[in-house]
C-alpha positions as CSV (number, residue, x, y, z in Angstrom):
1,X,76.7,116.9,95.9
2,X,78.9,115.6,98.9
3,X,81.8,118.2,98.9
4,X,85.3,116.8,98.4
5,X,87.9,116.3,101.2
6,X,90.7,119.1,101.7
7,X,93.9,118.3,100.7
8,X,96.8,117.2,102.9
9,X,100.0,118.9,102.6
10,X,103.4,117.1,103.3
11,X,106.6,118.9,103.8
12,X,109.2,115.8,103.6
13,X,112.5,116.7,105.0
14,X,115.6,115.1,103.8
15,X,118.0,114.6,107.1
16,X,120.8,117.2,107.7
17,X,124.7,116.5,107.0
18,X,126.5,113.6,109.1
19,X,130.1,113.4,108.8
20,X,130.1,110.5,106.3
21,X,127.6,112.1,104.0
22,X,128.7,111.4,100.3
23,X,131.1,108.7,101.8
24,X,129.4,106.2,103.2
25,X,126.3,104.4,102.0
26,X,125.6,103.9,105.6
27,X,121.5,102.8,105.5
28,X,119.9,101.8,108.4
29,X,123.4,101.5,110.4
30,X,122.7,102.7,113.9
31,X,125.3,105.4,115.3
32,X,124.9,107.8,112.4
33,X,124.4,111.2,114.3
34,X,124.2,114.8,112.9
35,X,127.6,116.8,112.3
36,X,127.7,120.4,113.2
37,X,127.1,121.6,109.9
38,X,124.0,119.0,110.2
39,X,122.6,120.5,113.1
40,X,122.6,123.8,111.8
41,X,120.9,122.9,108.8
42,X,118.2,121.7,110.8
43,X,117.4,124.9,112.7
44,X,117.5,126.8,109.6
45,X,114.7,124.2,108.1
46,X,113.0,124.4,111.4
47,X,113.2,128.7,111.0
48,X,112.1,128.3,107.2
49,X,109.1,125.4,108.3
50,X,108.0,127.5,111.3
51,X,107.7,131.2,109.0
52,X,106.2,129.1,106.5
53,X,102.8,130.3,108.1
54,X,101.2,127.2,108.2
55,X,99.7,125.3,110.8
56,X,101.6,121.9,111.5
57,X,99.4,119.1,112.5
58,X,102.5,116.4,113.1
59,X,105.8,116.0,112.9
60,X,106.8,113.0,111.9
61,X,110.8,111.0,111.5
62,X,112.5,107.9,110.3
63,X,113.6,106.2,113.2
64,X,117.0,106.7,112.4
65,X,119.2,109.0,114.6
66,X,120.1,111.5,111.9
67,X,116.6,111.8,111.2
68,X,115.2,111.6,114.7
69,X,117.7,115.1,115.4
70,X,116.9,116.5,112.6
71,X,113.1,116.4,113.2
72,X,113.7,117.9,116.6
73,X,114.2,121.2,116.0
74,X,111.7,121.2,113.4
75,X,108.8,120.2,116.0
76,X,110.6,122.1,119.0
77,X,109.7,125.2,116.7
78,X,106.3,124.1,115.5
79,X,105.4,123.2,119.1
80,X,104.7,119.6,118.4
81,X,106.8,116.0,119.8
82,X,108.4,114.1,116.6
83,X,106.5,110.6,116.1
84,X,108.6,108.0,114.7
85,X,107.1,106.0,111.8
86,X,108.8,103.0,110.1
87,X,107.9,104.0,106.9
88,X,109.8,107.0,106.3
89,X,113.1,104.6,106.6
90,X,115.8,104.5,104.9
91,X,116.2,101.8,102.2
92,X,117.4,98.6,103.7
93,X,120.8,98.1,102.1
94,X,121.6,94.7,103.3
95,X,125.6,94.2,103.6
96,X,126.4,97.0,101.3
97,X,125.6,99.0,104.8
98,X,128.2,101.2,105.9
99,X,130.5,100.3,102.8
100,X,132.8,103.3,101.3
101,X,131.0,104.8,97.5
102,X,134.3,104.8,96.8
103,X,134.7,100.9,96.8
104,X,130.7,100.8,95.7
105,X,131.0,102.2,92.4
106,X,133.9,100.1,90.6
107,X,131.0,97.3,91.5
108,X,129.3,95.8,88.3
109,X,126.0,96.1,90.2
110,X,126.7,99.6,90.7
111,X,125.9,100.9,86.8
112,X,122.2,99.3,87.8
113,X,121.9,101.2,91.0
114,X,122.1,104.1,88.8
115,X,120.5,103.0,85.4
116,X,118.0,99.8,86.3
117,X,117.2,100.7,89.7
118,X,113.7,99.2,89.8
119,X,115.5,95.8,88.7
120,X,118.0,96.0,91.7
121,X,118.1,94.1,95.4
122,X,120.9,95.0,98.0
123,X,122.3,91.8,98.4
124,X,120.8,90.8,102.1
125,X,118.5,94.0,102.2
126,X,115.2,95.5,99.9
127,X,114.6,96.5,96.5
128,X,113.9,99.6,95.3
129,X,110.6,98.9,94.2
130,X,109.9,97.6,98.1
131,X,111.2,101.0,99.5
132,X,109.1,103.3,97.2
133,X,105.9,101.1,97.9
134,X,107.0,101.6,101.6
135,X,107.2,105.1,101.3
136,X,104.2,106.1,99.6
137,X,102.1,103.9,101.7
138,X,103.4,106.0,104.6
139,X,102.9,109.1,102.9
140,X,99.3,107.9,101.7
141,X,98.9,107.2,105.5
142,X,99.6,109.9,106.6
143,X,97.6,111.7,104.7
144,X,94.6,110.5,105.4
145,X,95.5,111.0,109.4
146,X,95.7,114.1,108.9
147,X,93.4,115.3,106.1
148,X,93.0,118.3,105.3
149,X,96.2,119.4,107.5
150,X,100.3,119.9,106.9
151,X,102.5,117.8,108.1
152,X,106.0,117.4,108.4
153,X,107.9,114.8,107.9
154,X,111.9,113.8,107.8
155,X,113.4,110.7,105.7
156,X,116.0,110.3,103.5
157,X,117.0,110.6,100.3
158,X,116.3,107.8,98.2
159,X,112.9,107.4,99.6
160,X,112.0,110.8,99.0
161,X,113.3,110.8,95.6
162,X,110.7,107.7,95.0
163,X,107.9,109.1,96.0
164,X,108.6,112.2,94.1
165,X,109.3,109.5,91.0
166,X,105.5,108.0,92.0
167,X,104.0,111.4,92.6
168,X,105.1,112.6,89.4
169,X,103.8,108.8,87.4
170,X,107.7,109.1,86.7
171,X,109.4,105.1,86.2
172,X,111.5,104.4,88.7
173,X,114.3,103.9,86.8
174,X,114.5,107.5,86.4
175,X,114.2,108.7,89.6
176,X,118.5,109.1,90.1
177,X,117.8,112.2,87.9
178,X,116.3,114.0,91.5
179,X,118.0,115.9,93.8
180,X,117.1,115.9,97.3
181,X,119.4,117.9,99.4
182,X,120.2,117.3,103.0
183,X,117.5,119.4,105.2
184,X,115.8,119.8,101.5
185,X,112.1,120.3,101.3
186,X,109.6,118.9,99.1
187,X,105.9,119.4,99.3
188,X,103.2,117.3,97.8
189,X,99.7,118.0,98.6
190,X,97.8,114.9,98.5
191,X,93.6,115.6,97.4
192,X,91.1,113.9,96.1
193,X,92.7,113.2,92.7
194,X,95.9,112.6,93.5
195,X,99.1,114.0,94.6
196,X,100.3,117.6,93.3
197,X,104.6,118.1,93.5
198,X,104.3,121.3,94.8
199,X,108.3,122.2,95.6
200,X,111.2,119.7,95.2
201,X,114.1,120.1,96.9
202,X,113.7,123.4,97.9
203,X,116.3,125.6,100.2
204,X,114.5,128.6,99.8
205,X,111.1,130.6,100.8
206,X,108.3,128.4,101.6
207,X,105.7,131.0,102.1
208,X,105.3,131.4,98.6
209,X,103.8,128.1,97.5
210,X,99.5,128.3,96.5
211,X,98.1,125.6,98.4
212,X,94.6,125.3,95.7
């Protein structure tokens, strides 16, 4: 009997603090750097990564600024350069880029966002369904570069929260119910039959996850 390929593990890394966090739906808008508080968050998650114990194959980032520094410290500390793959993006929002929540949510549009997500197109940009195909594709990808390895790898919110949805054969449309923190981590070892959510969202200990 041929014996079955080891597991990859991915550490996915939301993308530390900017000053408009929670403010802005800012997307792919270029210019969106790291506050201090940001950067700060990223050494701790490149501290928590690095004692993890584990052997990091890659380190992998959106190619978004805020993403791009926050993978820096992580590979800085695993001994590793950060590779920039498109598919760890954030969603393409389209002209509500860089627009105030504020002003977002009195929107009609807005209560689908939240409720009928996987029904919804920014106006000009992607659906949500596009970005969580996007995403898992990458992660799939990725995987299989790297089989049997961990690797690391920073996005953003939305797209993590898919792919915890798909991991999880949750719908879409419920996938607002997840958290993902800035400098967050959630693992997902990705095997033979599937992925396994290992951590979501986790600011704590990663040494204590069993890797079977």
């Amino acid at each position: 009997m041929p014996s079955r390929p080891r597991p990859t593990l991915m550490l996915f890394v939301r993308h530390g603090l900017t000053p408009t966090t929670g403010v802005e739906l800012y997307g792919r808008r270029p210019g969106v750097h790291l506050c201090e508080a940001g950067q700060q968050q990223a050494a701790r998650a490149a501290e928590r990564i690095a004692a993890g114990g584990r052997q990091v194959a890659a380190v992998y980032a959106s190619p978004l600024e805020r993403a791009q520094q926050t993978a820096g410290p992580i590979a800085k500390a695993l001994g590793r350069r950060v590779r920039t793959h498109e598919g760890l993006n954030e969603a393409d929002m389209g002209t509500w880029t860089g627009r105030r929540l504020a002003e977002l949510s009195k929107l009609a549009a807005w209560s689908q966002v939240q409720r009928y997500p996987s029904g919804f197109c920014f106006p000009g940009g992607e659906t949500f369904r596009q970005m969580q195909v996007r995403i898992c594709a990458a992660a799939t990808e990725l995987a299989a570069r790297h089989r049997g390895a961990t690797v690391v790898a920073v996005s953003h919110a939305d797209p993590i929260k898919a792919l915890v949805a798909d991991a999880m054969g949750t719908h879409l449309d419920l996938f607002q119910r997840l958290v993902v923190s800035p400098c967050s981590v959630t693992a997902i070892l990705y095997g033979a039959d599937g992925p396994t959510v290992l951590a979501a969202n986790s600011t704590a200990d990663l040494t204590a996850w069993a890797v079977a």
